[in-house]
C-alpha positions in Angstrom: 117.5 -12.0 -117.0 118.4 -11.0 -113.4 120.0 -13.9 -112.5 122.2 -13.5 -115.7 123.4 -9.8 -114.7 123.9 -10.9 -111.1 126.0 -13.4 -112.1 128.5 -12.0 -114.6 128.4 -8.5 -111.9 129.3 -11.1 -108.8 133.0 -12.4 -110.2 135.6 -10.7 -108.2 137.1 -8.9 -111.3 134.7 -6.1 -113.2 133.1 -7.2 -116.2 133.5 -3.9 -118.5 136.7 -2.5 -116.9 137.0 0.1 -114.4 137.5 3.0 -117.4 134.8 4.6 -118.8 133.4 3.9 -122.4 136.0 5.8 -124.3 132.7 8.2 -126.3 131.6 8.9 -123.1 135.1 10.0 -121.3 135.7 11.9 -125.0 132.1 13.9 -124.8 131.4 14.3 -121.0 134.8 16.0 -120.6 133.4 18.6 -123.6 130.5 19.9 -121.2 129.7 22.1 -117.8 129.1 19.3 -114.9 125.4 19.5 -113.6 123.3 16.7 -112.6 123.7 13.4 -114.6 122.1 10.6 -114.6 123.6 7.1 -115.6 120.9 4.5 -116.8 121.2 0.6 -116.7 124.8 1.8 -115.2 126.3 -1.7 -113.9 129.6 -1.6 -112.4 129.9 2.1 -112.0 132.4 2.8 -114.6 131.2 5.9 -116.3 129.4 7.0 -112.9 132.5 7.3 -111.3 134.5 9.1 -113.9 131.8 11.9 -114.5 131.9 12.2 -110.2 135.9 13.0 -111.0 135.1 15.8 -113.7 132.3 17.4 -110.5 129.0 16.0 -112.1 126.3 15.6 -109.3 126.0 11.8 -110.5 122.7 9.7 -110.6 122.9 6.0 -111.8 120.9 3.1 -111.3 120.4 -0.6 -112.2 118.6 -3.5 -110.7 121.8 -5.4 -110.1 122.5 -5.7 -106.0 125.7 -6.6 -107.0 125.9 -4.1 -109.8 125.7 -1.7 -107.1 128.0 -3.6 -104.6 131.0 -3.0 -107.0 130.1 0.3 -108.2 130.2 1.7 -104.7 133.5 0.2 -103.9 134.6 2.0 -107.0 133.7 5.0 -106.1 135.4 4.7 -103.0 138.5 3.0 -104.3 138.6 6.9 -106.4 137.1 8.3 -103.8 134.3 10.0 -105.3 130.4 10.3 -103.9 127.5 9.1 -106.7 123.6 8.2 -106.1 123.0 4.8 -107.1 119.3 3.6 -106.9 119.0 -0.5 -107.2 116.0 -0.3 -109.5 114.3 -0.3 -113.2 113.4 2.7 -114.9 110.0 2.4 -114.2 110.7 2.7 -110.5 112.7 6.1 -110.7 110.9 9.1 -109.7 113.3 12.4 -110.8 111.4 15.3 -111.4 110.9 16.5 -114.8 113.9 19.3 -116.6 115.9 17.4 -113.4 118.9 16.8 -115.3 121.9 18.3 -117.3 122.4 14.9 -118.9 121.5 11.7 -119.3 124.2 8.7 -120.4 122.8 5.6 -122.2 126.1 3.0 -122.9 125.0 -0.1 -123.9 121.2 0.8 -122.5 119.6 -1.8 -125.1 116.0 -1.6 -125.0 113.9 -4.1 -127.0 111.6 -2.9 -129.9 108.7 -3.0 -127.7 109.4 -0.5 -125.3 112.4 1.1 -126.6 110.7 4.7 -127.6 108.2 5.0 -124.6 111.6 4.1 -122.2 113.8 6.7 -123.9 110.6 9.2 -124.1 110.6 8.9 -120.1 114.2 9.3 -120.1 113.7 12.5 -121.8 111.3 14.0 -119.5 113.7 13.8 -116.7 115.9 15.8 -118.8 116.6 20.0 -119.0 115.8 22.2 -122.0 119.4 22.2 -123.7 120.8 18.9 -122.0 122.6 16.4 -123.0 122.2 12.7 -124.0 125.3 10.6 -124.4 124.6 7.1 -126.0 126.5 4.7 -127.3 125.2 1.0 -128.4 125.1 -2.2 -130.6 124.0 -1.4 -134.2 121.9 -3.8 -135.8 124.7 -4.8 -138.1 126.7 -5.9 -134.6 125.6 -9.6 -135.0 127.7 -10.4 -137.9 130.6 -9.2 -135.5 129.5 -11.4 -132.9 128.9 -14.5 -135.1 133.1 -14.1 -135.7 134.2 -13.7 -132.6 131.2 -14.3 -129.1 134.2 -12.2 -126.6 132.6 -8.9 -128.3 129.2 -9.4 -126.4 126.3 -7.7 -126.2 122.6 -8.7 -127.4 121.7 -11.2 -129.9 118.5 -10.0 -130.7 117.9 -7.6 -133.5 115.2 -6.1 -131.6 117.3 -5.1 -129.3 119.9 -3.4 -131.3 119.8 0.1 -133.1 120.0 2.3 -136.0 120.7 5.7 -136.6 116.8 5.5 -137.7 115.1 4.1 -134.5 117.2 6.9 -132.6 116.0 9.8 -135.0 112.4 8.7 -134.5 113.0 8.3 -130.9 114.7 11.9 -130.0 112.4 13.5 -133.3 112.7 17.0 -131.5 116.3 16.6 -130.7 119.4 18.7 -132.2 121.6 15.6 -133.3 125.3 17.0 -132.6 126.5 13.5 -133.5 124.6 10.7 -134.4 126.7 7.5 -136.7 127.1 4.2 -136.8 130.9 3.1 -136.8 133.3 0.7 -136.3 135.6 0.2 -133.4 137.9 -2.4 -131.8 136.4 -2.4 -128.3 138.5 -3.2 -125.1 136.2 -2.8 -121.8 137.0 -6.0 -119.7 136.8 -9.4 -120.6 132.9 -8.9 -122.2 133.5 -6.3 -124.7 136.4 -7.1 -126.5 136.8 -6.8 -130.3 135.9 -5.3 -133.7 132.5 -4.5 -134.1 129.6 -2.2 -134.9 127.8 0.5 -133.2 126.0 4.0 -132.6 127.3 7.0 -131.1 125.2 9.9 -130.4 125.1 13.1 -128.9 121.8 14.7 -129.3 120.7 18.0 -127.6 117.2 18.6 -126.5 
């Protein structure tokens, strides 16, 4: 799986796009900047644009050259973020350490999908923030028409507004839907399909 993410991250050109995820942009720019922290974060995208609003940004992933091009983004906008190369298992944040916590496109598999987002949620403050947006289950039928939309072709690894209610149980959910869109992030997310948004408050 490594050699998969280092490979589509080491083409000259950035696989998502250098814009943030269009529910992220919309919702960040709603709240105070504090700390965030960007999981599974790639290319640096929505890191970057939450360093432009003031956010204290945190963001890892175990891509080296994940983190190659996120860092020359940052630079080429000429903003400062933390980026760990790493898994979640390696991070070690304190607990209430965050204001908010973005998960776009953070597909976890059944199998450790609650116990991953339950240590994500330690890490984050009384009243903060999660900002998620992902492949619904019903994304496949999407793909099957057209393969340019991406993303996983498991259905373990895609999600419901169910598995994220049973996930975030104590959560206040401010938004939490499965929609359509026509996405247009780079050359790897581009097309109609399905997904989840939500904003849930702990």
């Amino acid at each position: 799986m490594k050699a998969f993410w280092e490979k589509r991250y080491g083409e000259k050109t950035y696989a998502y796009g250098k814009e943030p995820n269009i529910y992220f942009k919309k919702t960040i720019e709603t709240l105070t900047p504090g700390k965030i922290l960007l999981a599974a974060e790639g290319e640096g995208r929505n890191a970057v644009f939450a360093a432009s609003l003031g956010w204290e940004v945190y963001a890892y992933d175990f891509s080296e050259m994940a983190y190659e091009k996120a860092m020359k983004l940052a630079r080429e906008k000429g903003v400062t973020i933390q980026y760990q190369i790493a898994s979640l298992s390696d991070l070690e944040f304190p607990e209430n350490f965050f204001d908010a916590i973005g998960l776009i496109y953070v597909h976890f598999p059944d199998s450790i999908r609650s116990m991953n987002h339950q240590k994500l949620s330690k890490f984050l403050k009384k009243r903060g923030h999660i900002i998620l947006e992902a492949f619904s289950q019903n994304h496949l039928k999407y793909q099957l028409k057209n393969y340019c939309v991406g993303g996983p072709k498991i259905k373990s690894q895609l999600y419901s507004e169910e598995k994220l209610k049973n996930d975030f149980k104590s959560y206040k959910f401010l938004t939490l839907k499965e929609e359509e869109i026509r996405l247009t992030e780079g050359s790897f997310h581009k097309g109609l399909s399905s997904v989840v948004r939500m904003r849930a408050k702990k």
